[in-house]
PDB file of N, CA, C and O in Angstrom:
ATOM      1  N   UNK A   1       0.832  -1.198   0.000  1.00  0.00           N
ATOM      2  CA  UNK A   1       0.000   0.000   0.000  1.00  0.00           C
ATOM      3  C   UNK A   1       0.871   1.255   0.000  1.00  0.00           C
ATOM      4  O   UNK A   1       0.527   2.228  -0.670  1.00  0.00           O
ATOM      5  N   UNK A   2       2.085   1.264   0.793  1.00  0.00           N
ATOM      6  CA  UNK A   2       3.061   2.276   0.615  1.00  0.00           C
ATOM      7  C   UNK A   2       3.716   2.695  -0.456  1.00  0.00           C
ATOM      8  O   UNK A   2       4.022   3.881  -0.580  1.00  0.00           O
ATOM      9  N   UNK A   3       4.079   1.567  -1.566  1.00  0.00           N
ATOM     10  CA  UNK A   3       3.912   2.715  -2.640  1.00  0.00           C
ATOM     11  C   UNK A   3       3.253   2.631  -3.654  1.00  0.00           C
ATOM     12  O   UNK A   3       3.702   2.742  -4.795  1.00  0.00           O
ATOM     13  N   UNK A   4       1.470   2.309  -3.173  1.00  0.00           N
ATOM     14  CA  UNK A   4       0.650   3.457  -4.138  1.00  0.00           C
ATOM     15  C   UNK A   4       0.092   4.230  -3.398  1.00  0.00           C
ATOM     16  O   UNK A   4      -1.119   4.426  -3.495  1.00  0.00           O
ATOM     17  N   UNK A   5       1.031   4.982  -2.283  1.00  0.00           N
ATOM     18  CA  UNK A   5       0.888   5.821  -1.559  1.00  0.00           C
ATOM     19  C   UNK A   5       1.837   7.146  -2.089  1.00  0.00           C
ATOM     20  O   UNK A   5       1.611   8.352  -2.001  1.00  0.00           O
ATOM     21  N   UNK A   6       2.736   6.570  -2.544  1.00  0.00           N
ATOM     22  CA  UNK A   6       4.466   7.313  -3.214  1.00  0.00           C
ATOM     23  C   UNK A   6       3.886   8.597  -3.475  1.00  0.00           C
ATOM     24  O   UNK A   6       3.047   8.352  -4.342  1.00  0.00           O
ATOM     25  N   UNK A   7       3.847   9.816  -3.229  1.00  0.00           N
ATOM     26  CA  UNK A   7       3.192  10.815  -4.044  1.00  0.00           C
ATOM     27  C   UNK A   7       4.280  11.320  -5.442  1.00  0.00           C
ATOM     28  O   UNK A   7       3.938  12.293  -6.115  1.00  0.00           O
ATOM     29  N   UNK A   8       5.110  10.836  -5.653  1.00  0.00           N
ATOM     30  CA  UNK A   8       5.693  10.796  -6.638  1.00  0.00           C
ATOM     31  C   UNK A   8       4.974  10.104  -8.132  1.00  0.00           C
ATOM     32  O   UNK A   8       5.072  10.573  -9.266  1.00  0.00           O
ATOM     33  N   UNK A   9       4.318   8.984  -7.748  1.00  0.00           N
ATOM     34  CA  UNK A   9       3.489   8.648  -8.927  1.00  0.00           C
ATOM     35  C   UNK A   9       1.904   9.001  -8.715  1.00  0.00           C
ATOM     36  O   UNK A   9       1.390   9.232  -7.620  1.00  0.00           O
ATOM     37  N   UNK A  10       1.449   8.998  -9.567  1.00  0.00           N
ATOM     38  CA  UNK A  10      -0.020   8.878  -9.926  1.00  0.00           C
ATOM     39  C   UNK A  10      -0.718   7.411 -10.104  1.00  0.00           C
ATOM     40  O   UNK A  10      -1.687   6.969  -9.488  1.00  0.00           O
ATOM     41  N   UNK A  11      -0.084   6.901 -10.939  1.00  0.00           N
ATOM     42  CA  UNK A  11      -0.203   5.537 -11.262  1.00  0.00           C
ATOM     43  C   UNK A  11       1.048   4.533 -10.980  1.00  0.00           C
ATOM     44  O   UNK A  11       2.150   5.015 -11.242  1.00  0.00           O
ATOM     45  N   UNK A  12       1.029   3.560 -10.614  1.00  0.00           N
ATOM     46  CA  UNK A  12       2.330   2.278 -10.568  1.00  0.00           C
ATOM     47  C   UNK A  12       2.746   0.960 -11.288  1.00  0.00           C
ATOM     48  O   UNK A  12       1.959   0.023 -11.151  1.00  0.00           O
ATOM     49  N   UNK A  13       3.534   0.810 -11.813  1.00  0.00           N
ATOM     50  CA  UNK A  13       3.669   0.015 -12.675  1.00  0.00           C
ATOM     51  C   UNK A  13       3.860  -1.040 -11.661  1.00  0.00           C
ATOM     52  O   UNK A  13       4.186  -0.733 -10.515  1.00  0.00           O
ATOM     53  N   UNK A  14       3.615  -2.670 -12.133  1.00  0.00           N
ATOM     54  CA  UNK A  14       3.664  -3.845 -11.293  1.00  0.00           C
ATOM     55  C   UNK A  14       5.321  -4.235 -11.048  1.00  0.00           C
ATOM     56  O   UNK A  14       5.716  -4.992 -10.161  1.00  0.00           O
ATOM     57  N   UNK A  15       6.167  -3.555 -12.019  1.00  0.00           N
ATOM     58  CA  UNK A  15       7.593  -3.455 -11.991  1.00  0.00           C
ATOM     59  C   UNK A  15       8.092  -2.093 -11.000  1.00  0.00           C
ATOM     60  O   UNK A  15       9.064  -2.040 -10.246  1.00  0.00           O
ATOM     61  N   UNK A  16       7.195  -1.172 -11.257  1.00  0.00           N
ATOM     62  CA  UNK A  16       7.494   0.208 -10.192  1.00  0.00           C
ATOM     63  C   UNK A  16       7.437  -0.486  -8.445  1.00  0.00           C
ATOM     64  O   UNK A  16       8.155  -0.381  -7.450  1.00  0.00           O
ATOM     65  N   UNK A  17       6.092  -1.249  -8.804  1.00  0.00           N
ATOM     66  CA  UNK A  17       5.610  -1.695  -7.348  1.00  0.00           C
ATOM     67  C   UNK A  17       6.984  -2.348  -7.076  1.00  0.00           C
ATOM     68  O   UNK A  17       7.775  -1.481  -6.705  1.00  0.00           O
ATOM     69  N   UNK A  18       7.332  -3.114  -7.111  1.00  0.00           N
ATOM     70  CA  UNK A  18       7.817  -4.574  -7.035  1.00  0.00           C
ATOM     71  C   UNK A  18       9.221  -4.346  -6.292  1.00  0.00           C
ATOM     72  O   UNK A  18       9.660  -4.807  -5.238  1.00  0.00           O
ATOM     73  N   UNK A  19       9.927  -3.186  -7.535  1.00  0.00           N
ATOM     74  CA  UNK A  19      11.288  -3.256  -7.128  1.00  0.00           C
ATOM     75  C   UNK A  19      11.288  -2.021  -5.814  1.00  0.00           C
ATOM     76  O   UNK A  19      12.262  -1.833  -5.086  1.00  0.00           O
ATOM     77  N   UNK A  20       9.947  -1.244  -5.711  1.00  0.00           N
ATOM     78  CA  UNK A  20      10.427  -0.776  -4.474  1.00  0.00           C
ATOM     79  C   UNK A  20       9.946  -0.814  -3.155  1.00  0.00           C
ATOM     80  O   UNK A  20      10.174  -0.029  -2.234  1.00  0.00           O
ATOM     81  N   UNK A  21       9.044  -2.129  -3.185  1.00  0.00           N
ATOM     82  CA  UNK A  21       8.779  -2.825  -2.070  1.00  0.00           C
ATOM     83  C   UNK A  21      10.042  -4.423  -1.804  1.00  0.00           C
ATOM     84  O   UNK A  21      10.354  -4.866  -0.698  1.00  0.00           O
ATOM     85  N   UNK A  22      10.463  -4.895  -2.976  1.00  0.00           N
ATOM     86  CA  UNK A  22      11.489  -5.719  -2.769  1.00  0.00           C
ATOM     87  C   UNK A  22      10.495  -7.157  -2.880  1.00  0.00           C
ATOM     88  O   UNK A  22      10.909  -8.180  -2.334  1.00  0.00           O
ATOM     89  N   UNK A  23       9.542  -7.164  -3.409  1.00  0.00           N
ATOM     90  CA  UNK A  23       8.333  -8.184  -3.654  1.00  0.00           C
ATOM     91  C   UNK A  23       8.476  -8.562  -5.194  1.00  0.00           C
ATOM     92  O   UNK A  23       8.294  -7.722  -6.074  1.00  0.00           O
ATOM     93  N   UNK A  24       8.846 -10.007  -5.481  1.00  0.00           N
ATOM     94  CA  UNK A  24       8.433 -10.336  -7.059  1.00  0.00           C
ATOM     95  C   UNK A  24       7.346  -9.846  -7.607  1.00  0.00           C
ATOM     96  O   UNK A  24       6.463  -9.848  -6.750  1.00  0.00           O
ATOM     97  N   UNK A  25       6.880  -9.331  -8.833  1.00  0.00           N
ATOM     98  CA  UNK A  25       5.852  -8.509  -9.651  1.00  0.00           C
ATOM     99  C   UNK A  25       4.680  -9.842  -9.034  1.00  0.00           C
ATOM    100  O   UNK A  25       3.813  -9.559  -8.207  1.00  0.00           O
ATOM    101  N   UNK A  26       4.833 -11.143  -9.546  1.00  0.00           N
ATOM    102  CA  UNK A  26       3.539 -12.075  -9.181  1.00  0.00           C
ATOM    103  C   UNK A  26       2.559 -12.321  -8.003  1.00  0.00           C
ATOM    104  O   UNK A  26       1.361 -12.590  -7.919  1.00  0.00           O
ATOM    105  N   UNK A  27       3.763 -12.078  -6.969  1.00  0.00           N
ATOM    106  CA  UNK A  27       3.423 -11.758  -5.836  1.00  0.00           C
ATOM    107  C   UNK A  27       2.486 -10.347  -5.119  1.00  0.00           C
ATOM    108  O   UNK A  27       1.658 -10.332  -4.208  1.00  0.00           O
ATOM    109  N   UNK A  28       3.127  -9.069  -6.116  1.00  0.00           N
ATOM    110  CA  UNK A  28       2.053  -7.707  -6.144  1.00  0.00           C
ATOM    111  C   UNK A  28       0.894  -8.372  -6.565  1.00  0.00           C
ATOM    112  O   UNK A  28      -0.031  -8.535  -5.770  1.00  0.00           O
ATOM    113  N   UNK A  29       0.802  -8.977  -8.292  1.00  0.00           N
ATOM    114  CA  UNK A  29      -0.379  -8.802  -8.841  1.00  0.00           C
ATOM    115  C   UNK A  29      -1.206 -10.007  -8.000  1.00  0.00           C
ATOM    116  O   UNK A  29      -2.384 -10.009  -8.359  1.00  0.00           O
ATOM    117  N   UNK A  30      -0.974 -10.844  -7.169  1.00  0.00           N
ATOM    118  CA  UNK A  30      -1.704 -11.612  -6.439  1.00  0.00           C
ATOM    119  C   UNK A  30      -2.399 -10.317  -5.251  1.00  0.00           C
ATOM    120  O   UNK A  30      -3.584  -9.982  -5.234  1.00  0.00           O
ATOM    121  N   UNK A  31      -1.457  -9.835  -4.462  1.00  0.00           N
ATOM    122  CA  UNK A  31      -1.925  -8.757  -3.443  1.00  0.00           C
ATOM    123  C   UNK A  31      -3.116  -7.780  -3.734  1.00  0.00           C
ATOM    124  O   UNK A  31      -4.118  -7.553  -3.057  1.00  0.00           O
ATOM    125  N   UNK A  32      -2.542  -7.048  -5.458  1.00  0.00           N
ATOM    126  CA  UNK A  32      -3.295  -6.115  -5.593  1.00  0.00           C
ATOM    127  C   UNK A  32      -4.622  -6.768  -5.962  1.00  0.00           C
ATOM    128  O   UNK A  32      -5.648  -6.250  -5.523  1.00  0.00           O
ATOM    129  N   UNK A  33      -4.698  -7.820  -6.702  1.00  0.00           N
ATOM    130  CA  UNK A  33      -6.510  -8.285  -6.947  1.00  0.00           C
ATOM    131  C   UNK A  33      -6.595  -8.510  -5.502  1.00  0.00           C
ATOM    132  O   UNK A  33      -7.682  -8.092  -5.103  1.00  0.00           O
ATOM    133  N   UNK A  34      -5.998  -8.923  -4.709  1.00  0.00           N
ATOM    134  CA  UNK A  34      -7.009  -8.950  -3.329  1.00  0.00           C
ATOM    135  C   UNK A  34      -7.551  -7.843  -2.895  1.00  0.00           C
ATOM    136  O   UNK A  34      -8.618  -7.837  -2.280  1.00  0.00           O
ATOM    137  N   UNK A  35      -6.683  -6.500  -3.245  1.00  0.00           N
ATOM    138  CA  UNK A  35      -7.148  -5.516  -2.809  1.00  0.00           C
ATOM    139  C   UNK A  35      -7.976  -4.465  -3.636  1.00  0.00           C
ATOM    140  O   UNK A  35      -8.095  -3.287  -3.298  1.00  0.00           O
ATOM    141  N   UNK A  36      -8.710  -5.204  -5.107  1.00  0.00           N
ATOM    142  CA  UNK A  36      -9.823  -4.513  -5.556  1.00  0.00           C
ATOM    143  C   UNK A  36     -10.275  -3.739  -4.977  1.00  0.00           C
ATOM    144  O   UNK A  36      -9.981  -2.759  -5.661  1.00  0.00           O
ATOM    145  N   UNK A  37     -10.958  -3.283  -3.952  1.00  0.00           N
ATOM    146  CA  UNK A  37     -12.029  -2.353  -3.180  1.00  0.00           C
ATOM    147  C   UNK A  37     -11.237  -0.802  -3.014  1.00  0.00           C
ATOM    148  O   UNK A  37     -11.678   0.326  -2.788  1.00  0.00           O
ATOM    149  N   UNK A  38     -10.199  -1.209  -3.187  1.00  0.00           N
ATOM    150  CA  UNK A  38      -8.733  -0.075  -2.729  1.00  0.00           C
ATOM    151  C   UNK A  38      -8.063   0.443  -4.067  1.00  0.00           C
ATOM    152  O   UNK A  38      -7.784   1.614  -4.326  1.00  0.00           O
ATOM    153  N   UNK A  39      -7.967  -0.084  -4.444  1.00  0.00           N
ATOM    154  CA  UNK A  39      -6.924  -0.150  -5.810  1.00  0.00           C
ATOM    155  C   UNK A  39      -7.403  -0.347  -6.956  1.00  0.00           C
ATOM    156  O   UNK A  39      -8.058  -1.375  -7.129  1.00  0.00           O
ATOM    157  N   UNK A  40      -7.204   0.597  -8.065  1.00  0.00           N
ATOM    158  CA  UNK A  40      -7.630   0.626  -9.494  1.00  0.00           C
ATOM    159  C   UNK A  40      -6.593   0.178 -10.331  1.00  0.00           C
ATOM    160  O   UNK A  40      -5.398   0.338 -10.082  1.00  0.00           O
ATOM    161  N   UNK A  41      -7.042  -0.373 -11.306  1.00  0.00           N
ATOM    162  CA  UNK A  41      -6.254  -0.715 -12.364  1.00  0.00           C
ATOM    163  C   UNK A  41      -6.802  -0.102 -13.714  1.00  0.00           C
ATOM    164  O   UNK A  41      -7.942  -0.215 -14.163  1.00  0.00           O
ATOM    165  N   UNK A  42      -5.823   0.511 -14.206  1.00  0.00           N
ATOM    166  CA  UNK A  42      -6.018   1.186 -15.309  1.00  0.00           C
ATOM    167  C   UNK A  42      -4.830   0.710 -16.540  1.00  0.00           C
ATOM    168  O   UNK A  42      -4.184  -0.333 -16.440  1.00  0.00           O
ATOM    169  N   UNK A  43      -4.694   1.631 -17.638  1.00  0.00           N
ATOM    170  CA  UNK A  43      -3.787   0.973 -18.708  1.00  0.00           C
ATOM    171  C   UNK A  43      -3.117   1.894 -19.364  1.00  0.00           C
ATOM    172  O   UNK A  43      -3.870   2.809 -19.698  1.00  0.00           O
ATOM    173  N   UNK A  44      -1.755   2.089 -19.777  1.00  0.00           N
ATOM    174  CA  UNK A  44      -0.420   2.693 -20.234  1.00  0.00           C
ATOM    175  C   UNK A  44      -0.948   3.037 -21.569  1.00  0.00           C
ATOM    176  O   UNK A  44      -2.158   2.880 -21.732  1.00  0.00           O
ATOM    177  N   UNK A  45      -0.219   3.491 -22.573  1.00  0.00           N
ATOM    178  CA  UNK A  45      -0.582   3.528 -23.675  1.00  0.00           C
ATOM    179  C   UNK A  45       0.047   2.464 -24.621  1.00  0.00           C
ATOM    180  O   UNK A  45      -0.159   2.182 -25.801  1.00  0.00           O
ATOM    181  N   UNK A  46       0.742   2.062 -23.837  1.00  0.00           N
ATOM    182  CA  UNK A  46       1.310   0.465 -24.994  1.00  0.00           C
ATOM    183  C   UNK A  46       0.184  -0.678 -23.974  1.00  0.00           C
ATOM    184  O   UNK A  46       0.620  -1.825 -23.875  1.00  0.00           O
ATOM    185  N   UNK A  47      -0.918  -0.444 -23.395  1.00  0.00           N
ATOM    186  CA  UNK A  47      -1.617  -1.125 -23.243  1.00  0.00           C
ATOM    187  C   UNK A  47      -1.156  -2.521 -21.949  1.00  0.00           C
ATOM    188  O   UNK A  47      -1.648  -3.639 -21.793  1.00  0.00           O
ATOM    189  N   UNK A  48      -0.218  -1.928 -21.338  1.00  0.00           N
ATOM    190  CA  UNK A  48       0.570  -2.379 -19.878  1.00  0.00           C
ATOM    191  C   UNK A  48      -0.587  -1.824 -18.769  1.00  0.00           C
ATOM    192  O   UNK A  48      -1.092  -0.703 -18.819  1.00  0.00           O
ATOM    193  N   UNK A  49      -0.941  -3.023 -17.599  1.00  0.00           N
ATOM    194  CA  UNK A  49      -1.356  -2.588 -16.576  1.00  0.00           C
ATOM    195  C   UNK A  49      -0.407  -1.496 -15.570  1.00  0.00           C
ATOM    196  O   UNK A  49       0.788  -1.281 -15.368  1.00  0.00           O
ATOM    197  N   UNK A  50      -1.299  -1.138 -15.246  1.00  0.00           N
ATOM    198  CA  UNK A  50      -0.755   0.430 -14.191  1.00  0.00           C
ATOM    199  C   UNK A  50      -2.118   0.474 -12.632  1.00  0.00           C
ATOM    200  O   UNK A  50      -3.340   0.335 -12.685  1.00  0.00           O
ATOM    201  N   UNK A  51      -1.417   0.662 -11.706  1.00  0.00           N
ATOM    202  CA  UNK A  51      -2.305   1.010 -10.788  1.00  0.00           C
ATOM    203  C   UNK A  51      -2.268   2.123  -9.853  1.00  0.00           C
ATOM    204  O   UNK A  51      -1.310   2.875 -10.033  1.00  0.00           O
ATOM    205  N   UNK A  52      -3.242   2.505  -8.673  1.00  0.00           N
ATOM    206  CA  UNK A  52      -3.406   3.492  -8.083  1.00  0.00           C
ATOM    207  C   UNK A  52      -4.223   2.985  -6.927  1.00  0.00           C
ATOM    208  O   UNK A  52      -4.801   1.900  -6.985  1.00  0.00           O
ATOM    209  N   UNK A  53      -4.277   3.897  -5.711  1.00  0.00           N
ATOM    210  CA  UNK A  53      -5.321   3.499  -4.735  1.00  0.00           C
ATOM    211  C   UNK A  53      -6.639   4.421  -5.222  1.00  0.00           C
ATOM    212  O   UNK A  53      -6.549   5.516  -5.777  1.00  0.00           O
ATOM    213  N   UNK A  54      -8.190   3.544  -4.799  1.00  0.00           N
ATOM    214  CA  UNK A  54      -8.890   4.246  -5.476  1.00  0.00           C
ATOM    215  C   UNK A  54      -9.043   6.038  -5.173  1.00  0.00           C
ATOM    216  O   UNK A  54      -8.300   6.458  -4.286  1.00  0.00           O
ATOM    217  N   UNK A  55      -9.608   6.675  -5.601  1.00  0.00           N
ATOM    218  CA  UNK A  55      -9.685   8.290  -5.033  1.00  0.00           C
ATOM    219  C   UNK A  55     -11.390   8.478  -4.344  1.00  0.00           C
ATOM    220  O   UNK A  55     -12.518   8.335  -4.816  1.00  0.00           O
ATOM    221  N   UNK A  56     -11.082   8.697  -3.592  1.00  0.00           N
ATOM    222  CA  UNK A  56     -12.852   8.936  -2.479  1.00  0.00           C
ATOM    223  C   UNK A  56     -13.445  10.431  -2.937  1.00  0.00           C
ATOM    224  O   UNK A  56     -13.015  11.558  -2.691  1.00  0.00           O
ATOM    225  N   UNK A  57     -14.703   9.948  -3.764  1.00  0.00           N
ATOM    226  CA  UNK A  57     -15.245  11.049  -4.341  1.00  0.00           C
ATOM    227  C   UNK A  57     -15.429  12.111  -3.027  1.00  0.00           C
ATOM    228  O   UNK A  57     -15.479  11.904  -1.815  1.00  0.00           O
ATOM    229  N   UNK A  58     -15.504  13.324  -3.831  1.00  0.00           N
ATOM    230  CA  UNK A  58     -15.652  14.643  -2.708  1.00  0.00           C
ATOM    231  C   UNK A  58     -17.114  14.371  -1.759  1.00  0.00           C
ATOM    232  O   UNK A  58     -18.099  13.659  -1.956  1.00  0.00           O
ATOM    233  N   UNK A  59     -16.784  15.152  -0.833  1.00  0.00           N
ATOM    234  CA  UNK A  59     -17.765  14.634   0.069  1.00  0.00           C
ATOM    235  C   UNK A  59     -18.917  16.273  -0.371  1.00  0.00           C
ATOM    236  O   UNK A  59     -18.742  17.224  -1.133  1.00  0.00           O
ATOM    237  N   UNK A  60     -19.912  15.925   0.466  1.00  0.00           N
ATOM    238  CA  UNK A  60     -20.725  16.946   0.194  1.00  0.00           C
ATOM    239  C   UNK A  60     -20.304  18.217   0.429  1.00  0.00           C
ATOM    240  O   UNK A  60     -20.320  19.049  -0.478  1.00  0.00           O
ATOM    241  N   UNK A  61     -19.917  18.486   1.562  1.00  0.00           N
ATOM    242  CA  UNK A  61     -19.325  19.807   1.865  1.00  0.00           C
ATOM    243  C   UNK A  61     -18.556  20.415   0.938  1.00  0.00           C
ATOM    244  O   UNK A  61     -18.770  21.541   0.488  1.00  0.00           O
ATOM    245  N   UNK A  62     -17.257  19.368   0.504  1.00  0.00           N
ATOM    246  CA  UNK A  62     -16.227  19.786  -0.539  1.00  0.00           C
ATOM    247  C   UNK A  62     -17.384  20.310  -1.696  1.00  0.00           C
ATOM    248  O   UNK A  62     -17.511  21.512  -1.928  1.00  0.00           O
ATOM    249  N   UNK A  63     -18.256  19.216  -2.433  1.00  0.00           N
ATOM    250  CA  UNK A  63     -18.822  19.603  -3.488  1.00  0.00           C
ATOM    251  C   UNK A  63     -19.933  20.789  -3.380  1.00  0.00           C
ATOM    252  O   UNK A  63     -20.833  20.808  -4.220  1.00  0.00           O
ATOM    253  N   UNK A  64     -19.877  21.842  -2.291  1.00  0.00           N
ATOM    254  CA  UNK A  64     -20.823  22.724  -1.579  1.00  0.00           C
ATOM    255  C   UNK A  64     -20.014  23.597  -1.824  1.00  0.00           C
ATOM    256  O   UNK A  64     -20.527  24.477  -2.515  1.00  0.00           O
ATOM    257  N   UNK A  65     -18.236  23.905  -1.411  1.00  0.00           N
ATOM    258  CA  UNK A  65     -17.597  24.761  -1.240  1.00  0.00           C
ATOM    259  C   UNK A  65     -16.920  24.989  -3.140  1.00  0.00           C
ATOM    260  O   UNK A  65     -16.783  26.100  -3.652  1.00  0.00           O
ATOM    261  N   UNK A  66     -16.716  24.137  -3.601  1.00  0.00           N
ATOM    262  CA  UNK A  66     -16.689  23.482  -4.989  1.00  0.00           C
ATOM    263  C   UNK A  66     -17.637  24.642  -5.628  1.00  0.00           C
ATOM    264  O   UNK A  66     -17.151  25.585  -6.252  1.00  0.00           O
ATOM    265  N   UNK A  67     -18.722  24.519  -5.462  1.00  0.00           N
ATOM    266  CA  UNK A  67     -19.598  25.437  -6.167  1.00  0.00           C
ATOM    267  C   UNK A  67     -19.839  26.515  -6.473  1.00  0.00           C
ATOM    268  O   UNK A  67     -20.041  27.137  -7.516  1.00  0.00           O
ATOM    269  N   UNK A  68     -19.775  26.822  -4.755  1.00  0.00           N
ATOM    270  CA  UNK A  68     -19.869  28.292  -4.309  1.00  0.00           C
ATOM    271  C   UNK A  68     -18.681  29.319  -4.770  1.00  0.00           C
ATOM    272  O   UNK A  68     -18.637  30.541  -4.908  1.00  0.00           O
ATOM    273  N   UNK A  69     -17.865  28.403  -4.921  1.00  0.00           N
ATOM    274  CA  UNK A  69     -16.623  28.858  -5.324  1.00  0.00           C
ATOM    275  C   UNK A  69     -16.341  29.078  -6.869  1.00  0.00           C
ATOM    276  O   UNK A  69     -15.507  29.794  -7.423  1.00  0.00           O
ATOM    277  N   UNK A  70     -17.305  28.229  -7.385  1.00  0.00           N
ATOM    278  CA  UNK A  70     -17.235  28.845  -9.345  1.00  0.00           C
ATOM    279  C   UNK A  70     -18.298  29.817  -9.371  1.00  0.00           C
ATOM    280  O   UNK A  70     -18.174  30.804 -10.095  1.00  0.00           O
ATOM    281  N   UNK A  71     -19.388  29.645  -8.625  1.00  0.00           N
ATOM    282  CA  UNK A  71     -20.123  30.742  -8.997  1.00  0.00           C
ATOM    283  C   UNK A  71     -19.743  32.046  -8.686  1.00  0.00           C
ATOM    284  O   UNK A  71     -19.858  32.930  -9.535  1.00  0.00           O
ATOM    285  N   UNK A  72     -19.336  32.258  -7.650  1.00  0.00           N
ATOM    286  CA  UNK A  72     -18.892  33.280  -7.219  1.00  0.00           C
ATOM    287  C   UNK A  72     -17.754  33.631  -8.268  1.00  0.00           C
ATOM    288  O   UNK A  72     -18.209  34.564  -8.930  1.00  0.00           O
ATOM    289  N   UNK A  73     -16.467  33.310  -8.730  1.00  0.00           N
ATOM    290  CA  UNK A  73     -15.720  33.464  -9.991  1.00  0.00           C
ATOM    291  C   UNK A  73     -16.658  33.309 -11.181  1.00  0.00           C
ATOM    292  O   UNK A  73     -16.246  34.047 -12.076  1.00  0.00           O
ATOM    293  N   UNK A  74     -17.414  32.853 -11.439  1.00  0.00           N
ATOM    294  CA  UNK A  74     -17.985  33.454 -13.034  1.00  0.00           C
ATOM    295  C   UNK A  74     -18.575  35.188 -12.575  1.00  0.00           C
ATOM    296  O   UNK A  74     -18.179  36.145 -13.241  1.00  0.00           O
ATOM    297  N   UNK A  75     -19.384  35.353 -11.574  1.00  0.00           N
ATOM    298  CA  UNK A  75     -20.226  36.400 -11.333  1.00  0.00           C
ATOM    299  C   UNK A  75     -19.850  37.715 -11.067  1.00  0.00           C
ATOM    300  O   UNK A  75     -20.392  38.820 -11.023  1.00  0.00           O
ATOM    301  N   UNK A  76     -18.459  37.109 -10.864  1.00  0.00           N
ATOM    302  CA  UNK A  76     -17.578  38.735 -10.466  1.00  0.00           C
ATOM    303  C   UNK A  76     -16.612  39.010 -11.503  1.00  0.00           C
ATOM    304  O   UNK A  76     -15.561  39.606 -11.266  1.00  0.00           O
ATOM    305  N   UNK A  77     -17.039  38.469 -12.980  1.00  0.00           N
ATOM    306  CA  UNK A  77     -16.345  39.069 -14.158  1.00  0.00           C
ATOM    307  C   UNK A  77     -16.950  40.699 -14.186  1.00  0.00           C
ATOM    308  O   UNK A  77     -17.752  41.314 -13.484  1.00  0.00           O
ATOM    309  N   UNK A  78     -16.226  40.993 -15.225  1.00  0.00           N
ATOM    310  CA  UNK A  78     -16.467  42.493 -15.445  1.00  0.00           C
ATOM    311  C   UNK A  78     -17.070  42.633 -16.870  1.00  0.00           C
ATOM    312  O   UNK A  78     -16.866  42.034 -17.926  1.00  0.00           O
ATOM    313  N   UNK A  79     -18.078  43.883 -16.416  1.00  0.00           N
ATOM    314  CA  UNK A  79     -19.000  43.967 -17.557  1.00  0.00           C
ATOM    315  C   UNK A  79     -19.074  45.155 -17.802  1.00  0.00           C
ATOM    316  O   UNK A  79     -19.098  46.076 -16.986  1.00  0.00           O
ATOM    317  N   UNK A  80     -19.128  45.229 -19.280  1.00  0.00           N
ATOM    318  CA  UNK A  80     -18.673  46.503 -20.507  1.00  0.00           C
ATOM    319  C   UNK A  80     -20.285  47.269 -20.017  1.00  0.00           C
ATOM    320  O   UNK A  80     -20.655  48.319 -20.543  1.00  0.00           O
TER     321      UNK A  80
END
């Protein structure tokens, strides 16, 4: 979990994982399907798995302050 914690990446390669936990790649990709509920898997552009921990949509408040906060920037443009 520590490094798809790394804030250095976004995404982790099963070779990124591997060599810097000190874990064979087979051994990650066994871990990480256990840890579906946590962890996304997404895909490179040569079509290589890549992963991430999932991201916890904004909570209400955030998406309250989120708002208030564009409206208020569109509304205080300036007008001819």
């Amino acid at each position: 979990m520590k490094a798809l914690q790394n804030p250095a990446w976004d995404w982790r390669t099963l070779s990124g994982i591997a060599s810097e936990v000190g874990i064979p790649e087979d051994k990650i990709a066994i871990i990480l399907e256990a840890l579906r509920g946590v962890v996304e898997q997404g895909k490179t552009k040569d079509n290589l798995p890549v992963y991430r921990l999932r991201r916890q949509p904004p909570s209400e408040k955030e998406r309250f302050w989120s708002y208030i906060t564009k409206s208020s920037n569109s509304s205080s443009g300036s007008t001819s």
